[in-house]
MDTraj code that builds the backbone (N, CA, C; nanometers):
import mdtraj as md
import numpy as np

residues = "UNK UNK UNK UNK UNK UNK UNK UNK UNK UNK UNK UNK UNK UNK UNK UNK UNK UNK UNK UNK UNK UNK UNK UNK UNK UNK UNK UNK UNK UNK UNK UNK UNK UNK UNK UNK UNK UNK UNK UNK UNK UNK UNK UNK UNK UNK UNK UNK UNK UNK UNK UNK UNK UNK UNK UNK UNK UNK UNK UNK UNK UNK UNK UNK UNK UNK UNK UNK UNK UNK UNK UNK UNK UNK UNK UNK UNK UNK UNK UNK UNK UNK UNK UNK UNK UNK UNK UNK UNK UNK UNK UNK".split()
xyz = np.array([
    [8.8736, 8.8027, 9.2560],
    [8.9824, 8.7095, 9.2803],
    [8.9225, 8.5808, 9.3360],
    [8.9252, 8.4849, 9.2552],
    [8.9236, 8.3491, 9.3354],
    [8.9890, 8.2918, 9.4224],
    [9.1079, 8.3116, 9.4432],
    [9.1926, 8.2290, 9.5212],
    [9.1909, 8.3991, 9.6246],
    [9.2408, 8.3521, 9.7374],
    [9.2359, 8.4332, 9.8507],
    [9.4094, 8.4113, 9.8716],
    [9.4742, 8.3287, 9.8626],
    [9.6196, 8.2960, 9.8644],
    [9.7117, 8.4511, 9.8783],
    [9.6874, 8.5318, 9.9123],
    [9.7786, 8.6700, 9.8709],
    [9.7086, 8.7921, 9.9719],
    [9.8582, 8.8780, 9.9646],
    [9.8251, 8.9678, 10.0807],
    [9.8462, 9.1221, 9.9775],
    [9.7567, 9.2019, 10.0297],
    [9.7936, 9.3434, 9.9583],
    [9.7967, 9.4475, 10.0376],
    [9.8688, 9.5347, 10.0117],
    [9.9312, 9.6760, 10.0849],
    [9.9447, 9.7770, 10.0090],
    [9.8948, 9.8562, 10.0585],
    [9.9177, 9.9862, 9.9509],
    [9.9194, 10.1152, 10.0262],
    [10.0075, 10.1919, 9.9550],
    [10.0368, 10.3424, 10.0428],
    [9.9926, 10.4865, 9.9849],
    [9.8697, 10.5486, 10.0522],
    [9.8407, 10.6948, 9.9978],
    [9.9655, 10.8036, 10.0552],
    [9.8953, 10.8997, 10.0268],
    [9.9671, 11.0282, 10.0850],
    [10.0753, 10.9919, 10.1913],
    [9.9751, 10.9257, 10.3328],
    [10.0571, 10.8979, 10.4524],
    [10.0207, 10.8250, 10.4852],
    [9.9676, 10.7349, 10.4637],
    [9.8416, 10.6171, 10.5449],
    [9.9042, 10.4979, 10.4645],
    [9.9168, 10.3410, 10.4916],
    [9.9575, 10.2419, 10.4163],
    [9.7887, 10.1626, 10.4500],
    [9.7586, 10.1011, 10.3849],
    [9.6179, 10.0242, 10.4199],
    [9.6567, 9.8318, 10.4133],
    [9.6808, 9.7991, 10.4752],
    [9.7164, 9.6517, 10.4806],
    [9.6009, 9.5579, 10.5025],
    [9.5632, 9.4485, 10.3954],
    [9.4347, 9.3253, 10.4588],
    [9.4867, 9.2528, 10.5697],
    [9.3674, 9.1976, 10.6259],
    [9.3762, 9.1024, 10.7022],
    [9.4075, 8.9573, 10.6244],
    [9.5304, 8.9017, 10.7133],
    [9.5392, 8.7545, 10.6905],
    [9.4123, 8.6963, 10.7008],
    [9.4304, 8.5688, 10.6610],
    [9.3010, 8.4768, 10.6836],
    [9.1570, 8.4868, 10.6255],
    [9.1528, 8.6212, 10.5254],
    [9.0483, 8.6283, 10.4940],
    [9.0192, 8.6006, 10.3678],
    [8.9303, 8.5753, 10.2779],
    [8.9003, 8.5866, 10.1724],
    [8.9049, 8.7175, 10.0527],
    [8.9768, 8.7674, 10.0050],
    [9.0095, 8.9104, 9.9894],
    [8.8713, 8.9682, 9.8870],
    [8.8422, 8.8946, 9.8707],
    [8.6870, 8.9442, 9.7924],
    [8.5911, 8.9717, 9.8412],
    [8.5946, 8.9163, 9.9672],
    [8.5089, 8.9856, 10.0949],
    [8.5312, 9.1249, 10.1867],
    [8.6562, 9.1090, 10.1801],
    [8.7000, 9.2505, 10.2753],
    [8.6238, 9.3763, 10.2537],
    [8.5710, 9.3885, 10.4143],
    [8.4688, 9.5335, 10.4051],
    [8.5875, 9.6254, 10.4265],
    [8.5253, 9.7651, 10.4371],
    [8.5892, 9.8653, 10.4282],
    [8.7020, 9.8769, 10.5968],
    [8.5931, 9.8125, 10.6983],
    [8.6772, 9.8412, 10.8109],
    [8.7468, 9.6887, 10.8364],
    [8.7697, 9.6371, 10.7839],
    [8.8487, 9.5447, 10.7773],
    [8.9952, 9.5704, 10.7323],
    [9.0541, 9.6651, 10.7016],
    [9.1171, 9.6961, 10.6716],
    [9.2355, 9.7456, 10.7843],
    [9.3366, 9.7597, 10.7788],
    [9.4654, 9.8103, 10.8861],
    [9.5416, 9.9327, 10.8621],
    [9.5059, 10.0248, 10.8969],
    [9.5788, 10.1845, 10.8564],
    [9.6581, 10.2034, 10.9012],
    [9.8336, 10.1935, 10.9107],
    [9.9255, 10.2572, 10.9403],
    [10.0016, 10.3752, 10.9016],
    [10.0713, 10.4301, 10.9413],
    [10.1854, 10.5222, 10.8987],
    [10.2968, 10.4580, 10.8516],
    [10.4213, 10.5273, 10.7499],
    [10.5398, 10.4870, 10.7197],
    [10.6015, 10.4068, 10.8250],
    [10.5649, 10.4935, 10.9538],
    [10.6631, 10.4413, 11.0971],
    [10.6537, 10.3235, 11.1579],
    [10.5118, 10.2664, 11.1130],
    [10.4678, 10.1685, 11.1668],
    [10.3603, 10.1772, 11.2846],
    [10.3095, 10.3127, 11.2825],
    [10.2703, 10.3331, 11.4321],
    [10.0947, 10.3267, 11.3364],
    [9.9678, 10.2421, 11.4072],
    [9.8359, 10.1961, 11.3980],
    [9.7746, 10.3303, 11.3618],
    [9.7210, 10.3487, 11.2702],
    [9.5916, 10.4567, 11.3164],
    [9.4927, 10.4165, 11.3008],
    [9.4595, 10.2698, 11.2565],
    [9.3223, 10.2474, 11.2053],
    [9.3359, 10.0717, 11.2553],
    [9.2427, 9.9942, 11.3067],
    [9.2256, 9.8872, 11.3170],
    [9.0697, 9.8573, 11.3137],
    [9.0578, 9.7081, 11.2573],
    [8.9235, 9.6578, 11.2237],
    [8.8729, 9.6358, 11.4204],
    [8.7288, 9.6504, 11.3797],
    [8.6898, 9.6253, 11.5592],
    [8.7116, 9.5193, 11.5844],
    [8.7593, 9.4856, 11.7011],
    [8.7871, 9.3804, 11.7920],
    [8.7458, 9.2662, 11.7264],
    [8.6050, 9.2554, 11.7692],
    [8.4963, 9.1478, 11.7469],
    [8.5380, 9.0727, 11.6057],
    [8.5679, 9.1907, 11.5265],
    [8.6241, 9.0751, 11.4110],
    [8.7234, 8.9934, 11.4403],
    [8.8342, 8.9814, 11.5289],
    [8.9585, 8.9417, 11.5289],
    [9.0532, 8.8821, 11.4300],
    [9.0424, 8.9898, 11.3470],
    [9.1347, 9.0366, 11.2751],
    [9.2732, 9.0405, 11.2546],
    [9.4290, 9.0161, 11.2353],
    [9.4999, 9.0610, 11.2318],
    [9.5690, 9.0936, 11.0912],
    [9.6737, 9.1283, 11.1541],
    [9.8337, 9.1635, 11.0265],
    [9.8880, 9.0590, 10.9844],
    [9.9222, 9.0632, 10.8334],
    [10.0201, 8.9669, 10.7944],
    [10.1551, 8.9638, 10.8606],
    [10.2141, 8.8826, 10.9306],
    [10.3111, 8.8378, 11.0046],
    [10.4401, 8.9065, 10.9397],
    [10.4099, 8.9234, 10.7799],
    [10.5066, 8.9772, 10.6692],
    [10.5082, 9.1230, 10.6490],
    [10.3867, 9.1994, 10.7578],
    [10.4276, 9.3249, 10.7409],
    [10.5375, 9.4173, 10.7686],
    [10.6394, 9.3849, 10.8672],
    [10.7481, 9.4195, 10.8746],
    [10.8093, 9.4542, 10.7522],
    [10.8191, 9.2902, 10.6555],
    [10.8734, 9.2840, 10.5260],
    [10.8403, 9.3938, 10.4472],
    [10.7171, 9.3923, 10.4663],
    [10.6454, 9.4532, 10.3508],
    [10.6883, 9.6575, 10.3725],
    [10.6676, 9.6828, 10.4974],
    [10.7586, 9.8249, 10.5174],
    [10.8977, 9.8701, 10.5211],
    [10.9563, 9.7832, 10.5159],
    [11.0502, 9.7837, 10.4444],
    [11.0875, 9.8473, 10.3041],
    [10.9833, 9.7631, 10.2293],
    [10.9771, 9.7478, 10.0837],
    [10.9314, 9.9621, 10.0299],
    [10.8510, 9.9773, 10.0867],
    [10.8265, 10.1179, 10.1389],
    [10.9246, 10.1815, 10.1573],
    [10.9993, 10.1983, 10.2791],
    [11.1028, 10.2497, 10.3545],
    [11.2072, 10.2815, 10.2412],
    [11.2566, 10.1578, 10.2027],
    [11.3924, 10.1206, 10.1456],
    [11.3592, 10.1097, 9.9822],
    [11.2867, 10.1193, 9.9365],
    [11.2518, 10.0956, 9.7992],
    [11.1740, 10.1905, 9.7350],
    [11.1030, 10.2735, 9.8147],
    [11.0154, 10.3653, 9.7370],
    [10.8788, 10.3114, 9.7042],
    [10.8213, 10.1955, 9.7419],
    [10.7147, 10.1309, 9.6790],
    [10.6308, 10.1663, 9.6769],
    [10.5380, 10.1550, 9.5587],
    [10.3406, 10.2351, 9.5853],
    [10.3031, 10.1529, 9.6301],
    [10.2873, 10.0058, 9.6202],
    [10.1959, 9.9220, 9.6960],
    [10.3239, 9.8052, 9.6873],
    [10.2413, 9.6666, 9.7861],
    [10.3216, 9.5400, 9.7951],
    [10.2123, 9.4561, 9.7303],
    [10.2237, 9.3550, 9.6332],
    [10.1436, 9.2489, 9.6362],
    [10.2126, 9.1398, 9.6883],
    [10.1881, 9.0550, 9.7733],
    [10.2344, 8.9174, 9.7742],
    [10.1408, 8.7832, 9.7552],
    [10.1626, 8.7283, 9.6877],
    [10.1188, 8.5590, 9.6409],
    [10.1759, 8.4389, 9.6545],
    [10.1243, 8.3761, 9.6404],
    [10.1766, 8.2325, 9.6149],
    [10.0992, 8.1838, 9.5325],
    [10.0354, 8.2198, 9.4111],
    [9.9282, 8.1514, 9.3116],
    [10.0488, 8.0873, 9.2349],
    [10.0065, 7.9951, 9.1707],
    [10.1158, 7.9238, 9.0605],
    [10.1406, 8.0381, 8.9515],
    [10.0399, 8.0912, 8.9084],
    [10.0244, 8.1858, 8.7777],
    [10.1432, 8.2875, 8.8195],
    [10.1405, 8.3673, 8.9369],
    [10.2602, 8.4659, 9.0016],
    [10.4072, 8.4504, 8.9873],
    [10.4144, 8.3039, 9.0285],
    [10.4968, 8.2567, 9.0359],
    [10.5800, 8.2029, 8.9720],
    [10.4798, 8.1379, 8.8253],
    [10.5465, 8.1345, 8.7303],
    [10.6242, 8.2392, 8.6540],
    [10.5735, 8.3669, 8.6252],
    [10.6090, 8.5023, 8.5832],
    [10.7266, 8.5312, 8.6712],
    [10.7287, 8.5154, 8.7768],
    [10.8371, 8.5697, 8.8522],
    [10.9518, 8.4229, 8.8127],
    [10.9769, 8.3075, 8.7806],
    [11.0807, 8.2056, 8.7656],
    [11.1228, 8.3032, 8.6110],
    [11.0206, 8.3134, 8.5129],
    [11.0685, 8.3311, 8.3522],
    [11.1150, 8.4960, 8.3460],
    [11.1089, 8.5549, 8.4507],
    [11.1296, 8.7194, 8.4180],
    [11.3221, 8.6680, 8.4651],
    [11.2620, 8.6175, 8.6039],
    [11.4590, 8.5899, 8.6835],
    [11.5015, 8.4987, 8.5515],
    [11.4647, 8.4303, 8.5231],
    [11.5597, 8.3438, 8.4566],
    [11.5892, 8.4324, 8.2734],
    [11.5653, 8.4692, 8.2893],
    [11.5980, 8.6229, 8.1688],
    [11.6970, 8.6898, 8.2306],
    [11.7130, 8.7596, 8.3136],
    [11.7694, 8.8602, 8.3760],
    [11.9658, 8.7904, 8.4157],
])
top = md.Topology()
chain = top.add_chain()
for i, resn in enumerate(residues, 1):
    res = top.add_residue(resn, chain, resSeq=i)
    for name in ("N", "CA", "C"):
        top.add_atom(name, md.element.get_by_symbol(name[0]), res)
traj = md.Trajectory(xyz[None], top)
């Protein structure tokens, strides 16, 4: 991925794995990563020293989980995304 513009979430068995904001997503090591539960409750955080956090939108994004059934969240703002998402709504 070239553009870093976008956040991803995705949910195994029981674990959701969320990136860190601010980063370049082509870089993200393995412990960079944010392990929660459905509930919202931490089991996994990147060490300190990185200072690291959550997309501000994760609330949103468990939700999407919760209330929707979702396997993963992508969110973007690339033009390319965005365009697809104006021509799918404007069909519908």
């Amino acid at each position: 991925m070239i553009n870093s513009d976008f956040i991803f979430v995705f949910l195994t068995s029981d674990e959701i794995y969320i990136a860190p904001s601010a980063v370049q997503k082509e870089r993200i090591q393995p412990d960079d990563l944010f392990i929660q539960n459905i509930d919202g409750d931490d089991l996994q955080s990147p060490p300190d020293y990185k200072k690291l956090s959550k997309s501000q939108c994760t609330p949103l994004f468990m939700l999407a989980y919760r209330e929707k059934n979702a396997g993963a969240v992508i969110h973007t703002h690339s033009p390319s995304a965005n365009l697809v998402r104006i021509r799918i709504c404007s069909h519908n």
